[in-house]
C-alpha positions in Angstrom: 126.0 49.3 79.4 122.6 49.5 81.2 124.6 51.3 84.1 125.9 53.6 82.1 122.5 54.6 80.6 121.0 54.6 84.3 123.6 56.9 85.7 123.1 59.1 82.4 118.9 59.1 83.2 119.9 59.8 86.6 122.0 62.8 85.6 119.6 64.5 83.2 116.8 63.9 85.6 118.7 66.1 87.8 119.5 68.5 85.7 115.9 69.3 84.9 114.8 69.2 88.9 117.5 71.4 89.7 115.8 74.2 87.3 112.2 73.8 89.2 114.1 76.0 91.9 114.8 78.9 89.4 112.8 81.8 91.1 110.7 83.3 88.1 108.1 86.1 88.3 104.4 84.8 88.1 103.2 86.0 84.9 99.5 85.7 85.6 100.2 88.4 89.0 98.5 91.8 88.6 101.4 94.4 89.3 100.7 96.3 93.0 101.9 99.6 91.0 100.2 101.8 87.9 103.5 103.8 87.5 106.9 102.3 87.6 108.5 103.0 90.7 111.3 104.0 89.0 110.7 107.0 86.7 107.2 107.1 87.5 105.2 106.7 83.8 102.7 104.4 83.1 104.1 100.9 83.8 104.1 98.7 80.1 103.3 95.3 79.4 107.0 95.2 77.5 108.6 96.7 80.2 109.0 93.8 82.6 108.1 93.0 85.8 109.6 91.6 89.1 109.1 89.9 92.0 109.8 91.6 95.4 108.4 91.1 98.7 106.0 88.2 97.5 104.3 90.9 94.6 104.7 91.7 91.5 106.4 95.2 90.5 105.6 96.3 86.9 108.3 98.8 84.9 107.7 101.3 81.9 110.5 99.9 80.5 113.6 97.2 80.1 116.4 100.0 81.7 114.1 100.3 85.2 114.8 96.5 86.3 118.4 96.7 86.7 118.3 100.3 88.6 115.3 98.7 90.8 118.0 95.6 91.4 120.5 98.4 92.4 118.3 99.9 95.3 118.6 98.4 99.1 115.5 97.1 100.6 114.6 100.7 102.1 114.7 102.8 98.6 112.6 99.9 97.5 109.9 100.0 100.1 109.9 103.9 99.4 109.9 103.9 95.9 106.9 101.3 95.8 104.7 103.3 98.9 105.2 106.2 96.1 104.7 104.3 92.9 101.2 105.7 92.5 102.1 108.9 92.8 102.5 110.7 89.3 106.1 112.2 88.7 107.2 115.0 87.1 110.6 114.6 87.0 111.4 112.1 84.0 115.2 113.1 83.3 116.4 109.8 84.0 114.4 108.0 81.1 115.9 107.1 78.1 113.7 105.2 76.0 
Protein backbone atom coordinates (compact mmCIF):
# COMPACT_ATOMS: atom_id res chain seq x y z
CA UNK A 1 0.00 0.00 0.00
CA UNK A 2 2.60 2.63 0.89
CA UNK A 3 4.32 1.77 -2.57
CA UNK A 4 1.52 2.22 -4.27
CA UNK A 5 0.85 5.71 -2.75
CA UNK A 6 4.70 6.59 -3.39
CA UNK A 7 4.66 5.65 -7.00
CA UNK A 8 1.18 7.67 -7.23
CA UNK A 9 3.15 10.99 -5.44
CA UNK A 10 5.86 10.23 -7.75
CA UNK A 11 3.61 10.39 -10.74
CA UNK A 12 1.65 13.52 -9.91
CA UNK A 13 4.84 15.23 -8.99
CA UNK A 14 5.75 14.71 -12.49
CA UNK A 15 2.95 15.70 -13.92
CA UNK A 16 3.06 19.17 -12.41
CA UNK A 17 7.12 19.54 -13.35
CA UNK A 18 6.50 18.58 -16.69
CA UNK A 19 4.15 21.82 -17.04
CA UNK A 20 7.04 24.29 -15.63
CA UNK A 21 8.43 23.78 -19.34
CA UNK A 22 5.14 25.10 -21.03
CA UNK A 23 6.57 28.28 -22.87
CA UNK A 24 4.09 31.11 -21.91
CA UNK A 25 4.34 34.79 -22.74
CA UNK A 26 5.55 37.08 -19.77
CA UNK A 27 2.62 39.08 -18.95
CA UNK A 28 4.39 41.84 -17.11
CA UNK A 29 6.72 42.51 -20.83
CA UNK A 30 5.99 45.84 -22.42
CA UNK A 31 5.18 44.96 -26.17
CA UNK A 32 8.26 46.20 -28.63
CA UNK A 33 5.23 47.39 -31.15
CA UNK A 34 2.37 50.32 -30.76
CA UNK A 35 0.50 48.88 -33.85
CA UNK A 36 -0.04 45.21 -34.48
CA UNK A 37 2.24 44.05 -36.93
CA UNK A 38 -0.42 42.56 -38.60
CA UNK A 39 -3.20 44.96 -39.73
CA UNK A 40 -1.40 47.85 -38.31
CA UNK A 41 -4.17 49.53 -35.60
CA UNK A 42 -3.51 50.34 -32.30
CA UNK A 43 -2.37 47.07 -30.49
CA UNK A 44 -5.19 46.21 -27.44
CA UNK A 45 -4.77 44.88 -24.19
CA UNK A 46 -7.57 42.11 -25.30
CA UNK A 47 -5.96 41.41 -28.23
CA UNK A 48 -3.17 39.18 -27.08
CA UNK A 49 0.32 39.05 -27.23
CA UNK A 50 3.20 36.71 -28.06
CA UNK A 51 6.52 35.90 -27.63
CA UNK A 52 9.01 35.91 -30.51
CA UNK A 53 12.59 36.44 -30.64
CA UNK A 54 12.85 36.84 -26.77
CA UNK A 55 10.04 40.06 -26.89
CA UNK A 56 6.87 40.45 -26.58
CA UNK A 57 4.56 41.25 -29.71
CA UNK A 58 1.18 42.84 -28.88
CA UNK A 59 -2.01 42.41 -31.50
CA UNK A 60 -5.25 44.58 -32.05
CA UNK A 61 -7.01 41.65 -31.80
CA UNK A 62 -7.59 37.66 -31.13
CA UNK A 63 -7.66 36.82 -35.39
CA UNK A 64 -3.83 38.46 -35.68
CA UNK A 65 -2.09 35.62 -33.56
CA UNK A 66 -2.88 32.82 -35.66
CA UNK A 67 -1.96 34.77 -39.05
CA UNK A 68 1.41 36.04 -37.10
CA UNK A 69 1.91 31.96 -36.35
CA UNK A 70 1.42 31.47 -40.15
CA UNK A 71 4.36 33.84 -41.23
CA UNK A 72 8.15 32.38 -41.63
CA UNK A 73 10.73 33.96 -39.66
CA UNK A 74 11.53 36.60 -42.56
CA UNK A 75 7.72 38.11 -42.97
CA UNK A 76 8.08 38.27 -39.22
CA UNK A 77 11.19 40.22 -38.92
CA UNK A 78 9.56 42.57 -41.60
CA UNK A 79 6.36 42.96 -40.34
CA UNK A 80 7.80 43.90 -36.75
CA UNK A 81 10.79 46.46 -38.35
CA UNK A 82 7.33 48.05 -39.74
CA UNK A 83 4.98 47.68 -36.89
CA UNK A 84 5.29 51.36 -36.03
CA UNK A 85 4.58 52.47 -39.11
CA UNK A 86 0.75 53.49 -39.35
CA UNK A 87 -1.21 51.50 -42.18
CA UNK A 88 -3.77 52.39 -44.28
CA UNK A 89 -4.73 49.42 -45.72
CA UNK A 90 -7.08 47.64 -43.07
CA UNK A 91 -9.13 45.19 -45.47
CA UNK A 92 -8.02 42.25 -43.81
CA UNK A 93 -9.67 43.16 -40.27
CA UNK A 94 -12.66 41.69 -39.20
CA UNK A 95 -13.45 42.61 -35.85
Amino acid sequence: MRFTIFIATVFAMALFVGCSHVETPNADAAPVNSLCPIMGHEIAADGGSTTWNGQTVGFCCEGCLPKWIALSEEEKAAKISTANQPSHDHSEHKS
